[in-house]
N, C-alpha and C positions, 0 to 999 in steps of 0.2 A: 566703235568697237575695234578692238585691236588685231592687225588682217591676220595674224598669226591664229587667232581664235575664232574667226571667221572660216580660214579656212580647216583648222579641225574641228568644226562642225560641220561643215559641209562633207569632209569626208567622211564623219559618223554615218550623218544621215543617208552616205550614196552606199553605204555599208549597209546600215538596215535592213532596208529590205531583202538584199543577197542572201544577208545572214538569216530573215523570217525563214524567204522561201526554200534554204537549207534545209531550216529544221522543218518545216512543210513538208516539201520532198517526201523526207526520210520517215514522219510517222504517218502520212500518209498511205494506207494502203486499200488496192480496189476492191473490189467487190465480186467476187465471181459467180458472173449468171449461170453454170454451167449447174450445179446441183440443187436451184430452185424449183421450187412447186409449182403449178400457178397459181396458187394463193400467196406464196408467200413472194412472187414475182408480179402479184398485183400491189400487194402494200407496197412494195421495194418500190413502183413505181408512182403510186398516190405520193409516197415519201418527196420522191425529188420532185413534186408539183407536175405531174404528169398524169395521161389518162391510162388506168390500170387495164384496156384495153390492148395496149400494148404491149402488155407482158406475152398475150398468144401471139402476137406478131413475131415478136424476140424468140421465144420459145423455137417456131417452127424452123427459123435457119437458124438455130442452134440444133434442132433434135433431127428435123427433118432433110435441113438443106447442107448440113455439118459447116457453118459458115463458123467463121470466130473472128472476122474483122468486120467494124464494126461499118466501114464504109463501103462494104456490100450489103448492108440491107437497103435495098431500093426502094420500096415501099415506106421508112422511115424520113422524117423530113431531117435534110444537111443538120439543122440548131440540135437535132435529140440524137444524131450520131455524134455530133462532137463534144455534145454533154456527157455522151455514155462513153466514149473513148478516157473522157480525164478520170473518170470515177470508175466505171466497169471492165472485167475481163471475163475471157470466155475460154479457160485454162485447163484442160485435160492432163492428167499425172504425167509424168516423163515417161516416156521407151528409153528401159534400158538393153533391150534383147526383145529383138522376136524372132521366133521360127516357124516356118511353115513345112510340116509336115506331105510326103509322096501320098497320101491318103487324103488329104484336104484338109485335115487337121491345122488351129492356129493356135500358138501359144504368147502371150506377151509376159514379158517381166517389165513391172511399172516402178520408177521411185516414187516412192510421199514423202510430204511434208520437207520441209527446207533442209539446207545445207546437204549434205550426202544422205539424208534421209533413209527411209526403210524400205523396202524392197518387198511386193506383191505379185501373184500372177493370177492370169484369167487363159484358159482354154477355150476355144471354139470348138466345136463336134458339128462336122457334116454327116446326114444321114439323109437315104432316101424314103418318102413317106411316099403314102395313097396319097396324099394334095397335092407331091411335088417332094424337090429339093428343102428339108430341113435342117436351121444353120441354128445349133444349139448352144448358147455361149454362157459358161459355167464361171462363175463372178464370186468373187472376194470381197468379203466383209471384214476382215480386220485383218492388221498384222501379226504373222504368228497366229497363235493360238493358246489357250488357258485348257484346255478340258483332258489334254493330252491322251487321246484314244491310243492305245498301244500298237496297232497298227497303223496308224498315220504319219505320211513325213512331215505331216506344219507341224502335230504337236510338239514334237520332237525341238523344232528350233525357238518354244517360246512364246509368249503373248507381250506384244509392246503395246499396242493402242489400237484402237478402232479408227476406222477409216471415216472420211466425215460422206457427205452425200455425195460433194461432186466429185472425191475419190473413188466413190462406186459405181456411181453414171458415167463416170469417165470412161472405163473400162467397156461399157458399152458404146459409149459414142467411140472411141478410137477402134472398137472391131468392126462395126456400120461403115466407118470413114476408108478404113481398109479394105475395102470392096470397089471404091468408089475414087479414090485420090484422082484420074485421070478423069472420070465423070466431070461433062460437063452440070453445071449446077442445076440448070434447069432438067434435068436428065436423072437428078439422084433419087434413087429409093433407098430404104431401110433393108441390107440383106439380112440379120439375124432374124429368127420367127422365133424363137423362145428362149428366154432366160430361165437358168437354175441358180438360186443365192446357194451354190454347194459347195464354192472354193474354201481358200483360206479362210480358217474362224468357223466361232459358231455365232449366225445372222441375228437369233433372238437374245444375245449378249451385246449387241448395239441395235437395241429395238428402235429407236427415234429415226438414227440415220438410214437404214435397211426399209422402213416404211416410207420414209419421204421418197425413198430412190425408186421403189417399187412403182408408189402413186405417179411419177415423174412416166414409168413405161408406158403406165396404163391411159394417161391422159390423150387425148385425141392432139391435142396439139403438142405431144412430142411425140414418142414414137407407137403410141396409139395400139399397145398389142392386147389379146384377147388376157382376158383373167385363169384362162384353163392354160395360157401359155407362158404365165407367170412362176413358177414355185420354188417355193421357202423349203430347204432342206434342216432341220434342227436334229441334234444329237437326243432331244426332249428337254426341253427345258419346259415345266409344265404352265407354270403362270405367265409365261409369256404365252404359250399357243391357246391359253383361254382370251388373253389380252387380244390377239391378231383378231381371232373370232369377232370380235366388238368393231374394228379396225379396217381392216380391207378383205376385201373376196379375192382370193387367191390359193392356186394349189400347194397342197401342202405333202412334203416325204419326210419319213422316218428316215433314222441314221438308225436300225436296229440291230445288227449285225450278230446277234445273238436271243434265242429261244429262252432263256430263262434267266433270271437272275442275276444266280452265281456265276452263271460265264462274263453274263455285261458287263458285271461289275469289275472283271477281270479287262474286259476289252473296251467298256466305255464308261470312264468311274463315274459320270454324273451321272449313271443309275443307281449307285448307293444313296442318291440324294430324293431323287425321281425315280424310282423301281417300274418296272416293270403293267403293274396293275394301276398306278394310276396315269402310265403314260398311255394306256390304253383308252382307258376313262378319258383324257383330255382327247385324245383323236377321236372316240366316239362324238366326243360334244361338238368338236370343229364341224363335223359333219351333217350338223343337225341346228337348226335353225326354231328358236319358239319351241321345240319339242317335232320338228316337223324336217322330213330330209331337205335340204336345200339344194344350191346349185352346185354346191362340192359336193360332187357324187361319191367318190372313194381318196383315198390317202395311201399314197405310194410308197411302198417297204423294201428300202435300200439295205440292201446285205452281202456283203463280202465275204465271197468265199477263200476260206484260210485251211492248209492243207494239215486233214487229223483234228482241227483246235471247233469247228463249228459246223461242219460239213457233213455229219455221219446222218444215217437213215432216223434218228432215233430223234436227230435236231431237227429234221424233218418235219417232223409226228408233234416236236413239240411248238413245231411253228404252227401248224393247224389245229391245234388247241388254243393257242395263245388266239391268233387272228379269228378265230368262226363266226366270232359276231360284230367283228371289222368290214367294212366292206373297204378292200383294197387290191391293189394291185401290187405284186411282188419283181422288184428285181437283181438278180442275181448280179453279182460285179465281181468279177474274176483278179485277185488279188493282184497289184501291181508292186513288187518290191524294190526296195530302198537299201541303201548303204545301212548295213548293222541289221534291219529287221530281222527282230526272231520267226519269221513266218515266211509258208512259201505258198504258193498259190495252187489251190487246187486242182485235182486234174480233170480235163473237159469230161472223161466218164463219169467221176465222182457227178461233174457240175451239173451234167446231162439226166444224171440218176434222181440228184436231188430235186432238179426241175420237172420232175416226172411226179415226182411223190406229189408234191404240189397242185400240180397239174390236175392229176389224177384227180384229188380231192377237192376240184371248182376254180380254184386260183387261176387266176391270169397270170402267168409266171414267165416274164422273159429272163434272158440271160443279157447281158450288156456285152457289143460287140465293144473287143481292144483296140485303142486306136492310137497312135500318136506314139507308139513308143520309141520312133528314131528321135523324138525332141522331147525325153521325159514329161509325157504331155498327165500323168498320174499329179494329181495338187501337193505341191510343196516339194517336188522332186529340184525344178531347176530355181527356185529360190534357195535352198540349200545349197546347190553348188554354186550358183553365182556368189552367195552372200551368207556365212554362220554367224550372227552375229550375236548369238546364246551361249551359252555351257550346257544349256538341255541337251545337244546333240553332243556333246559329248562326255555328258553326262551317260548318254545313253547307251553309246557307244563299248563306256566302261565296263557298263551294266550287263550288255547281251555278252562281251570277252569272259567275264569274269563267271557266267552260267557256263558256260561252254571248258574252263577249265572245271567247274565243278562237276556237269558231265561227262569230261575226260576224265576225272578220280573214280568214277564212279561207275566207270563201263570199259 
């Protein structure tokens, strides 16, 4: 064979493989344990020829011990860390911003998905309880938002996409980890004690990923918290909170912010779709089990008070009409405004008045203490400033100028 042909084959063939594991490399991508179930981190592990016992192993220095390299799990044999190294990762959303509030408040703003990605936050809320120290951490279900509640800042900048599981677990494992960075490992505990799905989004518009992420809290081998210390905030979305009822035990709040109708419709339009009487009918049935009360005793009625627009004695009167044969707990949330908002936040008499009426007439009626507002700790405030990456905002922005000259004409 002629050596000139000899030796451009051999260089083909020392080329080959470089070039396979190029293109290898490049579509190659891992698998991140971070937003598994343990069901579905048992198949993941039957998959690669392994015993699905493993997955609670993985699981606990992921949720419990916030490990993410893979050559500290001790208890794993060297052969299945270095198998889960090529193939697996254990990737929580980026920090792009966080702050911690003089009150103990913690805010993060998160990037998803690749390249400059979209931009999410989650607040923590400290509060003292009868058990102790309660670390409250208020979690984002999608980017932006679709439902565009007129007092809200996410609706304001948009709906891009849902968040997948290990973008919402994330947001819980980096507030856990944030307690603890300095903990030695054998030393770490879980400080949050309750999640609200109340941030960014509405939860029951990405029903699949918001259920996997919940079942993920509740599992004993991740971060194992009770079901009463769980809960799903929805604006009402009816067929889904029939759906959950089938699905997981978990506490569930109303977004209701208005006593009848015609105002919701005005302040939260997916009640011209879901009105009022059948959002009620779905909460009654959340609560009732076979025809029988179950373990969700009441359903929590989140209400923002807005100053002159929902606040008066008479919204009161029609709150306690609406609810009397709800069993719930009501809370008062004292408006936090935004850049442009047509709305100002009620005042603590008005708020104290109305939680009296309430009161008076059997309700559990707190008022939500304000917290965080040296670090726009209100949802969708520092998303907005760090990042507008809609025309709804200023769309919106046109919107509220352009009433305010028609007010000027006209007074």
């Amino acid at each position: 064979m002629n050596s000139e042909v000899v030796a451009s084959s051999s260089k083909q063939d020392e080329q080959q493989p470089a070039s396979s594991k190029s293109v290898q490399t490049e579509t190659v991508q891992k698998v991140n344990l971070l937003g598994m179930s343990r069901p579905q981190m048992e198949q993941f592990f039957e998959e690669i020829g392994e015993k699905k016992f493993r997955a609670g192993q993985v699981m606990k220095w992921i949720h419990q011990f916030f490990i993410t390299e893979f050559a500290e799990m001790s208890n794993i044999s060297g052969k299945l860390r270095e198998k889960l190294e090529k193939i697996c990762e254990i990737k929580a959303p980026e920090v792009v911003h966080r702050n911690y509030s003089k009150d103990g408040t913690r805010k993060w703003v998160f990037r998803v998905g690749d390249g400059a990605g979209s931009l999410v936050e989650t607040v923590l809320i400290p509060a003292e309880h009868r058990s102790g120290l309660r670390r409250t951490l208020c979690i984002s279900s999608q980017v932006g938002c679709a439902l565009d509640c007129s007092f809200c800042s996410t609706g304001k900048q948009g709906f891009q996409r849902d968040l997948t599981p290990d973008e919402i677990i994330g947001q819980l494992w980096v507030a856990n980890y944030s307690y603890m960075e300095e903990v030695p490992v054998a030393e770490r505990e879980r400080s949050v004690t309750n999640v609200v799905m109340m941030g960014m989004g509405e939860p029951l518009l990405n029903y699949d990923a918001v259920l996997s992420s919940m079942r993920i809290m509740l599992d004993d081998f991740a971060y194992g918290m009770s079901k009463r210390r769980v809960t799903l905030s929805t604006s009402g979305v009816v067929p889904k909170i029939d759906q959950l009822v089938k699905d997981i035990d978990v506490a569930l709040a109303i977004s209701l912010h208005a006593p009848n109708d015609a105002l919701r419709n005005e302040l939260v339009p997916i009640n011209k779709k879901y009105p009022l009487a059948q959002l009620i009918a779905a909460c009654q049935r959340y609560i009732t089990k076979d025809g029988n009360e179950s373990s969700r005793k009441h359903v929590t009625i989140e209400y923002v008070m807005l100053d002159g627009v929902n606040d008066h004695p008479e919204h009161a009167q029609q709150m306690i009409k609406l609810l009397k044969n709800l069993p719930s707990k009501i809370n008062l949330i004292p408006f936090n405004p935004f850049p442009h908002a047509p709305y100002a936040r009620s005042s603590r008499n008005r708020i104290i008045s109305f939680q009296k009426t309430l009161s008076d007439a059997g309700f559990v009626c707190t008022i939500r203490q304000t917290r965080g507002d040296d670090i726009d700790a209100a949802c969708g405030q520092l998303v907005g400033q760090v990042a507008d990456r809609t025309r709804r905002a200023e769309q919106w922005k046109k919107k509220v100028e352009e009433q305010h000259v028609i007010m000027r004409s006209q007074g």
